[in-house]
N, C-alpha and C positions, 0 to 999 in steps of 0.2 A: 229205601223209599226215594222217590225221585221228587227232586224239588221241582214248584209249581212255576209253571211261567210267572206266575207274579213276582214272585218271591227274587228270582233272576233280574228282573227287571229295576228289584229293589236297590242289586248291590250296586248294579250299573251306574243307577243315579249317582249312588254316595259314592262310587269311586270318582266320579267325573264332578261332582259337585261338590261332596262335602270337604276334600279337606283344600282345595285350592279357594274355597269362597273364604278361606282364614288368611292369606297369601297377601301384600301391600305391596304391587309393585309399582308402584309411583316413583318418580324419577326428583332430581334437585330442584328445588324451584330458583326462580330468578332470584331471588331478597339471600338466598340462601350460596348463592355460586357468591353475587357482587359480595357478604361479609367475607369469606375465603378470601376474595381477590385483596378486600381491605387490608386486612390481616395480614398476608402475606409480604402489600405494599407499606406496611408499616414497620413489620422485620427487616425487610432489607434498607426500608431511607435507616433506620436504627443500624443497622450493620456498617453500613457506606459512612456514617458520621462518625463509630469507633476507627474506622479505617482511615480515614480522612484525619483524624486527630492522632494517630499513632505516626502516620506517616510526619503529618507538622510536627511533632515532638521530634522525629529523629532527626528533621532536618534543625529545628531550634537545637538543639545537643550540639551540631556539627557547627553551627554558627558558634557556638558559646569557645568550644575548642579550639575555634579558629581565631578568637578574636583572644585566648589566651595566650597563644603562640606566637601572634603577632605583639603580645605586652613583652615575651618574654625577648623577642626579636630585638624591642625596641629600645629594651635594659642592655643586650648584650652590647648593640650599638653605641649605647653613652659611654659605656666599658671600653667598648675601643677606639673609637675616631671624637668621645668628646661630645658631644649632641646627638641630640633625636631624628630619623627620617622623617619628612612629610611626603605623604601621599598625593595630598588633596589641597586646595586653596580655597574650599568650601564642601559644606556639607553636602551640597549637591554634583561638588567637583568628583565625583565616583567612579570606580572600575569594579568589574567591566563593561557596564554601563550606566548612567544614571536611573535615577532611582525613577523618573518616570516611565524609562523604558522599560523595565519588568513588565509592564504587563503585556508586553512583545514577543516574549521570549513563554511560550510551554513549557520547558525542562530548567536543568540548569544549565549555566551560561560557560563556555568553554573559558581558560586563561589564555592568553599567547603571550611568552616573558621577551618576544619583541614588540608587540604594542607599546604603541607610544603612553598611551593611559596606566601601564605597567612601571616603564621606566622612569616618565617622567622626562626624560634627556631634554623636552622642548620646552618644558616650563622656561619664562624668561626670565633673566637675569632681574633680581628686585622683586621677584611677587613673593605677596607676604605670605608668612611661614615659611617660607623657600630658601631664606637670607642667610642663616644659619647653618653652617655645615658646607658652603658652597654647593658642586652640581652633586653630593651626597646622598642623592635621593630617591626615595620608589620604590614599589618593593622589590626590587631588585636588586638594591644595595642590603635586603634584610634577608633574603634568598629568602622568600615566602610564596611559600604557594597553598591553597585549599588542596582539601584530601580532597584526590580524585580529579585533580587541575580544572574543577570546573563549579563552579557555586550558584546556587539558589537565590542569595542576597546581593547585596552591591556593598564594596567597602570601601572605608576613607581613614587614612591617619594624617592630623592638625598637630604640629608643633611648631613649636618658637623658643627663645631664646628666655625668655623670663623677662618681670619689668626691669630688672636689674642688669639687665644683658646691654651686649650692643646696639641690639635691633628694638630693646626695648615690645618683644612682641608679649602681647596677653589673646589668650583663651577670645575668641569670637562672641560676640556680645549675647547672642541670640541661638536661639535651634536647642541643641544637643552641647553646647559649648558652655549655653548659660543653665546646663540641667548639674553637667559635671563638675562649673566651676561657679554656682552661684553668686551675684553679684553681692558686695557688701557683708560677706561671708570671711571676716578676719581669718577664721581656723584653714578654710581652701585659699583666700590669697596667698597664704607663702609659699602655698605650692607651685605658683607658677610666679615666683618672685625670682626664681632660677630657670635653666630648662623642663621645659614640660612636655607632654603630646596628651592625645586622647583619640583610642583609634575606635572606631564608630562602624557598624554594620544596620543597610536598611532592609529590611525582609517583607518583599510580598510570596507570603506560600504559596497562597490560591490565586496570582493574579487578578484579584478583584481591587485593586488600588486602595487595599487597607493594610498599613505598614505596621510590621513590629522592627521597633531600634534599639538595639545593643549599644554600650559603649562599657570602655573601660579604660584606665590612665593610669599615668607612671606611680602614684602615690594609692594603687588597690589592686590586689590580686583577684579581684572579683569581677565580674562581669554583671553590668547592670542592664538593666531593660527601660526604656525610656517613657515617660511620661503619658507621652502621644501615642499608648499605645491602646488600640481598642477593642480590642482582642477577637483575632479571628474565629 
């Protein structure tokens, strides 16, 4: 039997009509692309802040190391010449540069053990802390260097003689001096009733002029973190 033109006519339709009329092909809309984009922009600031904070931890590690090496430096030193190395003639007297200029520097800051900021050799005869040990001084005489001769922070080590000393020198009244050796504080005056130091590290990670301060002294095997610090 032969099918009627109609009937042919029928399938035609329902091939080309019926099952594509079931078909959505609509594309993304705008509200629908911009959540993606959100989404997306919110994983990675979330990825970059884990990143950004692992990296600051390793470099906080590498400060904390460094400023025990120099405690340990500055024991060996009383051990044999008698007194403490000073670095610094103030908290802001710093190498390899001062603490303002971090945020000049991108990376970390190379050492060079002829710089004068290094040796010290120019300090003048008479500046305080300096009196002590005669030209004994810098860390040069503690053969100290950062892993990797180059550091992220700026550092300083303050000593003197005790009040009881020749030079009668004490701890700096203020900054990081009056954190470690609080004034009026019986139990820390004896501590620097004799020779003392306290070597002090100032850290901008991210160059944004917010400091974290390290210090630590001959009477603690630990490294503290300072007051002032507000946390990057």
């Amino acid at each position: 039997m032969t099918p009627s033109h109609g009937h042919r006519s029928d399938l035609r339709a329902g091939g080309q009509h019926g099952p594509r009329a079931g078909l959505d092909e609509r594309g993304f809309t705008l509200v629908e692309i911009l959540t993606v984009v959100a989404i997306l922009g919110i994983m990675s600031a979330l990825a970059l802040v884990g990143y950004t904070k692992n990296i600051r931890n390793a470099r906080r590690t590498e400060v904390i190391g460094d400023l025990s090496n120099l405690s340990l430096r500055e024991n060996a030193m009383l051990s044999a010449r008698g007194h403490y190395a000073s670095t610094a003639s103030g908290e802001d007297d710093t190498y390899p540069v001062t603490p303002g200029e971090l945020a000049n520097h991108t990376g970390a800051i190379p050492w060079d053990i002829n710089h004068a900021g290094y040796t010290r050799d120019a300090v003048a005869i008479g500046t305080p802390y300096f009196r002590a040990g005669g030209l004994e001084h810098g860390f040069d005489v503690m053969n100290f260097m950062p892993e990797r001769a180059a550091s992220w922070c700026v550092y300083g080590v303050i000593s003197g003689d005790g009040t009881t000393g020749e030079f009668g020198d004490e701890p700096p009244g203020g900054g990081l001096g009056q954190q470690v050796f609080p004034a009026g504080d019986p139990q820390l005056q004896r501590f620097y009733a004799r020779d003392w130091f306290y070597a002090f590290a100032k850290c901008d990670f991210d160059r944004d002029g917010v400091f974290w301060e390290f210090t630590t002294a001959q009477f603690s095997t630990e490294v503290s973190m300072g007051d002032t610090n507000y946390g990057e």
